[in-house]
C-alpha positions as CSV (number, residue, x, y, z in Angstrom):
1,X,-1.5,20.5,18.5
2,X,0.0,20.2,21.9
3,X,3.8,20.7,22.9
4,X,4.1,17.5,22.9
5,X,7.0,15.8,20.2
6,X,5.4,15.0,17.0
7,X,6.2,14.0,13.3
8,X,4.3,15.0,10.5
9,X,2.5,12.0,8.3
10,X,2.6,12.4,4.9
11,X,0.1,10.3,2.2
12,X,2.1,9.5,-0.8
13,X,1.5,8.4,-4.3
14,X,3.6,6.9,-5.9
15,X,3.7,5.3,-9.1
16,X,2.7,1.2,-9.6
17,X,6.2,-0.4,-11.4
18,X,3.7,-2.9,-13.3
19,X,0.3,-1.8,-13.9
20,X,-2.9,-4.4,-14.1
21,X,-4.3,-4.6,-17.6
22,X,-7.8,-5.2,-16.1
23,X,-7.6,-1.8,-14.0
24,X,-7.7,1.0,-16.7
25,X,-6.7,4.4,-15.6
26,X,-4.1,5.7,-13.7
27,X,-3.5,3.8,-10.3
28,X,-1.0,4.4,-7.6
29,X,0.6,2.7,-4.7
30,X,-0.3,4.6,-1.3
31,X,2.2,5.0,1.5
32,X,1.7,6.5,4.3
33,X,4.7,8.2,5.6
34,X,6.1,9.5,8.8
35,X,8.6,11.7,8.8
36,X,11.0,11.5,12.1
37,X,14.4,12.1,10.2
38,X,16.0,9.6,11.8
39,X,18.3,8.6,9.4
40,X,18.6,12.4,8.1
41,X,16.7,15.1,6.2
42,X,13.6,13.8,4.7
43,X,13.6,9.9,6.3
44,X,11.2,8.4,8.0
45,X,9.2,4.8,8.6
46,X,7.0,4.2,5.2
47,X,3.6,2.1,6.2
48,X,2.2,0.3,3.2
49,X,1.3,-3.7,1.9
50,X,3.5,-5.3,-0.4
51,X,2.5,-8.5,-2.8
52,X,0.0,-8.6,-5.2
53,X,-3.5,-9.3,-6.2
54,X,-2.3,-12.6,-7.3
55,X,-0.3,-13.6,-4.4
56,X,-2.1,-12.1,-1.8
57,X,-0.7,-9.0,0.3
58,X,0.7,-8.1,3.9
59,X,1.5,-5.2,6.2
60,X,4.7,-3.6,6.2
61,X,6.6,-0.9,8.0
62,X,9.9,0.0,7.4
63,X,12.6,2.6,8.0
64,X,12.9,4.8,3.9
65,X,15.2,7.4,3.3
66,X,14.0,10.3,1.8
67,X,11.1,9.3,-0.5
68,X,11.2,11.8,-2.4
69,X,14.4,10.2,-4.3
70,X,13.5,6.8,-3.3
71,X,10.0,6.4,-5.1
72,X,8.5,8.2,-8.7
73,X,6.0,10.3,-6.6
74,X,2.5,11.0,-7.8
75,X,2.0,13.7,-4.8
76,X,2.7,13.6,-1.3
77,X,-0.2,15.3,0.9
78,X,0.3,16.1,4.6
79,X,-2.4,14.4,6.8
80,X,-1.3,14.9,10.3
81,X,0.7,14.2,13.1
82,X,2.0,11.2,15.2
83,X,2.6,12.0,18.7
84,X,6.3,11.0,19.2
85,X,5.8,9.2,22.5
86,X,3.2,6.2,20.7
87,X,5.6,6.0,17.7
88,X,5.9,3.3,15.9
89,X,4.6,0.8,18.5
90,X,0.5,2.1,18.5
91,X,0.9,2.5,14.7
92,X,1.9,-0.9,14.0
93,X,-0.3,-2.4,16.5
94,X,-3.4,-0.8,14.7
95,X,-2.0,-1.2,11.5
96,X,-1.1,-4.8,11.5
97,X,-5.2,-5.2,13.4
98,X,-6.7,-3.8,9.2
99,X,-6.9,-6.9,7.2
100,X,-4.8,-6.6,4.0
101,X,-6.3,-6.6,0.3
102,X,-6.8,-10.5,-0.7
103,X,-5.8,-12.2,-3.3
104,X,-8.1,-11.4,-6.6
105,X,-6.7,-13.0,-9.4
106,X,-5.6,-16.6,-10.2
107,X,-4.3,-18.4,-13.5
108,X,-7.6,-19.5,-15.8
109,X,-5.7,-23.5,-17.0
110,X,-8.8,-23.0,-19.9
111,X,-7.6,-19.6,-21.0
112,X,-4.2,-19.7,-19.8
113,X,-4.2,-16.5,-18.4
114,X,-4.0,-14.9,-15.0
115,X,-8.0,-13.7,-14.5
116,X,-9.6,-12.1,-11.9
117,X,-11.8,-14.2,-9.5
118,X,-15.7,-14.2,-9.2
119,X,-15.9,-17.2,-6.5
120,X,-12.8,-19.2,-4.6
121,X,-15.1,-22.3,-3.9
122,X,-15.4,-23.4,-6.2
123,X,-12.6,-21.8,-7.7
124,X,-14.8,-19.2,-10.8
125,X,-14.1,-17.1,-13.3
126,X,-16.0,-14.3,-14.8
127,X,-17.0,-15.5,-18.3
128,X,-16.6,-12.8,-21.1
129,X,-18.4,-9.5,-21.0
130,X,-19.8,-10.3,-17.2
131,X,-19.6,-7.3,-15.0
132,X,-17.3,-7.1,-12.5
């Protein structure tokens, strides 16, 4: 690493609030974290999408106080370091460039149920015991 200012960049784990009954096994929101205490000890800018499969989701970056005490952590792995001087702006700009998950589920008006999605035109549903 060179002398130049950096902040370490955590990924974190963190666990889902509502969980997707078609998903078994554990599953966990990923953040990725940058730490530059700028609001004290332990805070940072958090990186991650918000929404859902049913909504659709977006990009997001936003200042988070410790998150450690903010989220119910899974684990929390360093991965690196941002080079203070392209912080946040180069982050966001790449960031923003990945396409988000789409949406993957829709309500089923036969079943009435919210069902993931084989085709969107025409709008299709997987029928009972298809794989996925």
């Amino acid at each position: 690493m060179s002398s130049q200012q950096s902040y370490p960049v955590f990924k974190l784990k963190a666990d889902l609030a509502m969980k997707d009954p078609d998903m078994p096994g554990p599953r966990y929101h990923t953040i990725i974290f940058v730490e530059t205490n700028a609001n004290g000890p332990g805070s940072g800018i958090k990186h991650h999408v918000i929404g859902d499969i049913v909504s659709g989701m977006s990009y997001e970056s936003q200042p988070c106080d410790n998150p450690e005490e903010t989220y119910n952590l899974h684990s929390r792995e360093l991965i690196g370091y941002a080079f203070a001087s392209t912080y946040p702006a180069a982050w966001d700009a790449l960031l923003k460039s990945i396409p988000p998950p789409p949406k993957q589920k829709a309500f089923n008006m036969r079943t009435m149920k919210t069902e993931p999605v084989k085709f969107w035109q025409p709008l299709t549903f997987y029928v009972p015991g298809e794989p996925r």
